[in-house]
C-alpha beads as a LAMMPS data file, in Angstrom:
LAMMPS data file: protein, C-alpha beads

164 atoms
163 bonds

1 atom types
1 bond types

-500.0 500.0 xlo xhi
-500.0 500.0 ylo yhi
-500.0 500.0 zlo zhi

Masses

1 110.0

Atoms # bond

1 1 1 471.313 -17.034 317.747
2 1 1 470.083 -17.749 321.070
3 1 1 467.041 -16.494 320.148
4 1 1 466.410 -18.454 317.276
5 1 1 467.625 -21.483 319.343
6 1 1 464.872 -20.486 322.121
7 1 1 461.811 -20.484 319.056
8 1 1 462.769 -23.209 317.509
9 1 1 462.276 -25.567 320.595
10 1 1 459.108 -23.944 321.488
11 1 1 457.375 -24.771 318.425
12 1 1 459.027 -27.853 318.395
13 1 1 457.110 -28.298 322.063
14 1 1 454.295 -26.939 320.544
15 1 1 454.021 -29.227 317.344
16 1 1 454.766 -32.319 320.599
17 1 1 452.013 -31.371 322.268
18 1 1 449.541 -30.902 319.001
19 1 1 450.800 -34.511 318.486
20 1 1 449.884 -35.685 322.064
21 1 1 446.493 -34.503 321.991
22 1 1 445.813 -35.619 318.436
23 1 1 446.726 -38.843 319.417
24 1 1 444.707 -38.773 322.781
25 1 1 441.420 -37.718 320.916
26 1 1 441.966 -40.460 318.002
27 1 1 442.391 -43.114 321.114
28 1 1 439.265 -42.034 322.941
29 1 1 437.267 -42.346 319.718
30 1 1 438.419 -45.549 319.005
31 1 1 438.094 -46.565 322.178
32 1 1 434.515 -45.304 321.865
33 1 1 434.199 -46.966 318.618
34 1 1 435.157 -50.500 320.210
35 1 1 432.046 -50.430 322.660
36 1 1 429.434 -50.079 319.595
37 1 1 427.249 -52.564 319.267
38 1 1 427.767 -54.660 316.008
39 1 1 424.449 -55.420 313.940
40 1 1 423.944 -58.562 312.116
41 1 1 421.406 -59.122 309.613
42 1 1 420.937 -62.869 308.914
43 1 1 418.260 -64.329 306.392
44 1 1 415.658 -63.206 303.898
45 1 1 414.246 -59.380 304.674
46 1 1 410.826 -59.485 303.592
47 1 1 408.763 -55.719 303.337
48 1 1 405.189 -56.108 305.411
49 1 1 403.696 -54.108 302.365
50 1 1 404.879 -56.617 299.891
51 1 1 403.167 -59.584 301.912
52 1 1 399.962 -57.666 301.474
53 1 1 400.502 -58.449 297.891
54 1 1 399.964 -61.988 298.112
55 1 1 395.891 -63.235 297.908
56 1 1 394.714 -66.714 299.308
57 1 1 392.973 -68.517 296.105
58 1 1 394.586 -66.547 293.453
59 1 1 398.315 -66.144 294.082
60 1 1 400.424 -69.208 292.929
61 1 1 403.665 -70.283 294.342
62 1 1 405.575 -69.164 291.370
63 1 1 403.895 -66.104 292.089
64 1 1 405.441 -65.789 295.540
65 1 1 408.637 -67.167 294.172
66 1 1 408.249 -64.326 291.789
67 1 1 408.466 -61.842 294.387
68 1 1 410.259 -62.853 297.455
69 1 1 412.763 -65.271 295.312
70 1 1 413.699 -68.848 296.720
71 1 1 412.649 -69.724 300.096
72 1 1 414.798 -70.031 302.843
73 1 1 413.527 -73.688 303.708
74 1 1 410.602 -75.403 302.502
75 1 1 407.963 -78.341 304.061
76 1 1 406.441 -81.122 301.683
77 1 1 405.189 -82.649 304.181
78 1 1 401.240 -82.990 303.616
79 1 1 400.846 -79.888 302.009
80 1 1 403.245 -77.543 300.738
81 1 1 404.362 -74.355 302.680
82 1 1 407.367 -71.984 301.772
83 1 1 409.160 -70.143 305.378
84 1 1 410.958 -67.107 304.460
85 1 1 413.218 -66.346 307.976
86 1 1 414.989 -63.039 308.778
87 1 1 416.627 -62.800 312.164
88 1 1 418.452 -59.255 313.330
89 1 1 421.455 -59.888 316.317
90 1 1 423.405 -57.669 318.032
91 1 1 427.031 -58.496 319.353
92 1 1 427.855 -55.863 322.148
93 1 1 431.441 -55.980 323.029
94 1 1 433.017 -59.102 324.379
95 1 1 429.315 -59.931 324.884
96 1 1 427.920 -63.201 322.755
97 1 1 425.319 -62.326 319.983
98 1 1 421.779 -62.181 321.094
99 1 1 418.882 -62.402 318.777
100 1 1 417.038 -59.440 318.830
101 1 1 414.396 -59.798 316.185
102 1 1 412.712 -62.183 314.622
103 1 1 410.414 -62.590 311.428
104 1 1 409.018 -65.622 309.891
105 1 1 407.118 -65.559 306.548
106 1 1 404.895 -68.895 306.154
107 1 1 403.378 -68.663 303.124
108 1 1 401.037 -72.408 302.801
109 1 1 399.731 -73.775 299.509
110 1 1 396.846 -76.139 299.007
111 1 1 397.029 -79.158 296.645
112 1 1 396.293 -76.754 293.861
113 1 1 399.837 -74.916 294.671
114 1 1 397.688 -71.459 295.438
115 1 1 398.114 -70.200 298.618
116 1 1 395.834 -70.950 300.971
117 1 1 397.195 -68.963 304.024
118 1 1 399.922 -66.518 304.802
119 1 1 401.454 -65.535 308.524
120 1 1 403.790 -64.193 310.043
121 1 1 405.450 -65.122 313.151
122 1 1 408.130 -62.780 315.365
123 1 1 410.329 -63.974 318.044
124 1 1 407.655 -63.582 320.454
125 1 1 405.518 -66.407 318.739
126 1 1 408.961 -68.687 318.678
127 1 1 410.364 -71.165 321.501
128 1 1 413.993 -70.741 322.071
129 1 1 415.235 -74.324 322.166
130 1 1 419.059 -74.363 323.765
131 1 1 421.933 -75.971 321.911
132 1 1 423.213 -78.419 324.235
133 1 1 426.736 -78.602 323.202
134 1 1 428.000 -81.571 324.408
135 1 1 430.711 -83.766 323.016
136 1 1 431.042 -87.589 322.101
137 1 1 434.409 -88.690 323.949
138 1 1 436.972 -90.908 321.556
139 1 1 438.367 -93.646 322.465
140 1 1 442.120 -93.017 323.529
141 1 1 444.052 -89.919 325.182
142 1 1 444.306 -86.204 324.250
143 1 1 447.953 -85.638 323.308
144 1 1 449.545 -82.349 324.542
145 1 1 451.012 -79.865 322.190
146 1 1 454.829 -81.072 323.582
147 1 1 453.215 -84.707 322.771
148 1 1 451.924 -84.278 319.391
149 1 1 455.593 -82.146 318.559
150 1 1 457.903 -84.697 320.080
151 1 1 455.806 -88.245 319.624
152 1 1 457.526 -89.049 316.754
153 1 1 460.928 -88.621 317.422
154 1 1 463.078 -91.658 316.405
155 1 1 460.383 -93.667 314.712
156 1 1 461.325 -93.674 310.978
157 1 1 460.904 -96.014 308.663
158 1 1 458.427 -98.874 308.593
159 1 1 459.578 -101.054 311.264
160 1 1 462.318 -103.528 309.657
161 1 1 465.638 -103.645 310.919
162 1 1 468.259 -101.594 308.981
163 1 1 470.955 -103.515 307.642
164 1 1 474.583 -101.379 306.792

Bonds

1 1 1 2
2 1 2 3
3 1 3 4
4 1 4 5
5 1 5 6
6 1 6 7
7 1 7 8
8 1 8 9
9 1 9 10
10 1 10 11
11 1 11 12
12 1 12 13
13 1 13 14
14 1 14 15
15 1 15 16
16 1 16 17
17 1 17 18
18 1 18 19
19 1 19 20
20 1 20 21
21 1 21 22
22 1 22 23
23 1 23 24
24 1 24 25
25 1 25 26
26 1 26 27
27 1 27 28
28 1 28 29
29 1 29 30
30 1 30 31
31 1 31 32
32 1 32 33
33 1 33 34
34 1 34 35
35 1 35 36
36 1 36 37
37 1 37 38
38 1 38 39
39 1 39 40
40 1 40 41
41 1 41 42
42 1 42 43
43 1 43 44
44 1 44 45
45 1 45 46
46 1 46 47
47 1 47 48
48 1 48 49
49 1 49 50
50 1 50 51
51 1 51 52
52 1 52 53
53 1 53 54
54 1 54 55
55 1 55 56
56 1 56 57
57 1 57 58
58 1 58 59
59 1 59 60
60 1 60 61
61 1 61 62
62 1 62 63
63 1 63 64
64 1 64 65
65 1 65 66
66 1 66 67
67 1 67 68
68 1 68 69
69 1 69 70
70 1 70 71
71 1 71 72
72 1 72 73
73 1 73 74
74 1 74 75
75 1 75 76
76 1 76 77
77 1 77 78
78 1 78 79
79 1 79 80
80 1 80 81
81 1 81 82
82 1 82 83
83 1 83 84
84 1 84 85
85 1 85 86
86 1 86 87
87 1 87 88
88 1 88 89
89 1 89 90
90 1 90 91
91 1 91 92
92 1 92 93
93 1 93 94
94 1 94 95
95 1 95 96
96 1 96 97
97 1 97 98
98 1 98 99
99 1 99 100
100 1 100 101
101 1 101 102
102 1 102 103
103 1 103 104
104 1 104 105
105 1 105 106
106 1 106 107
107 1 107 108
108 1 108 109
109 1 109 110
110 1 110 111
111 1 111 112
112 1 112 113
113 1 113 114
114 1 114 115
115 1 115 116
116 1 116 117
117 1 117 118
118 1 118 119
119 1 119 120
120 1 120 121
121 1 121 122
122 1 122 123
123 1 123 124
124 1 124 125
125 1 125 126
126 1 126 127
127 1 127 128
128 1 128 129
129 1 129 130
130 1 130 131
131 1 131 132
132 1 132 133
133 1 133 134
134 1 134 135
135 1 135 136
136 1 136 137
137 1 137 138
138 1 138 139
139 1 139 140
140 1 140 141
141 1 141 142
142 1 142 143
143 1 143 144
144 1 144 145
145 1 145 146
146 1 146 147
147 1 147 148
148 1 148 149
149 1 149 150
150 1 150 151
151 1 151 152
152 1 152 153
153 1 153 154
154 1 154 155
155 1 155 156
156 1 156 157
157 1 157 158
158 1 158 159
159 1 159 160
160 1 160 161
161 1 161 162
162 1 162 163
163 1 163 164
């Protein structure tokens, strides 16, 4: 019996210690896995080989709507021009996302809505312009949490005396 006893709690210390180093190697992955950098595609992603396709003087803009779809933004402004914008980030960590790539399609008709020219610009061509993010301040004070709870408290009704 003692015997039996005696194997029993060594593959039970066995089966512990499986366990333990299960668990230790799933932790390190995912602790592994939590540093990876997180890719974010944001816009149109436009093939070089299919800008190729498009010829000044012959290719109209339903043409290029035709094969890249709707634009991301558009200028009327003196003549027409279609931008088609794909930008790549990466978030690393606790880190903010930076911008790591860049592509702009400008695709510019003439007054006979053909194109007339076609480039395209990459981050290097770009100016990063800084968000200044400052605030308008309101008029009044910034209630507290304990303010906003407890401001209230004993004001019911609309403001008449209550008669009994």
């Amino acid at each position: 019996m003692r015997f039996l006893q005696k194997t029993k709690d060594e593959a039970l210390q066995q089966a512990v210690k499986r366990r333990g180093q299960i668990f230790g190697a799933s932790l390190l992955a995912a602790s592994i896995m939590a540093f990876a950098p997180v890719i974010d595609n944001r816009g149109y992603f436009f093939d070089d080989r299919s800008v190729e396709n498009i010829e000044k003087g012959t290719t109209t803009q339903t043409m290029v709507r035709d094969i890249f779809g709707s634009p991301t933004t558009v200028n009327r402004l003196n003549t027409e021009s279609y931008y088609y914008i794909y930008s790549r980030f990466v978030t690393e960590s606790y880190r903010a996302p930076e911008e790591v790539e860049r592509k702009v399609l400008a695709v510019y008709f003439d007054k006979n809505k053909t194109v007339s020219d076609v480039a395209v610009y990459g981050l290097e061509d770009g100016i990063i312009i800084p968000i200044v993010a400052r605030t308008t301040q309101t008029q009044g004070s910034e209630l507290s949490a304990l303010q906003q709870i407890f401001g209230n408290v004993g004001r019911f009704g609309d403001g008449t005396p209550t008669q009994f």
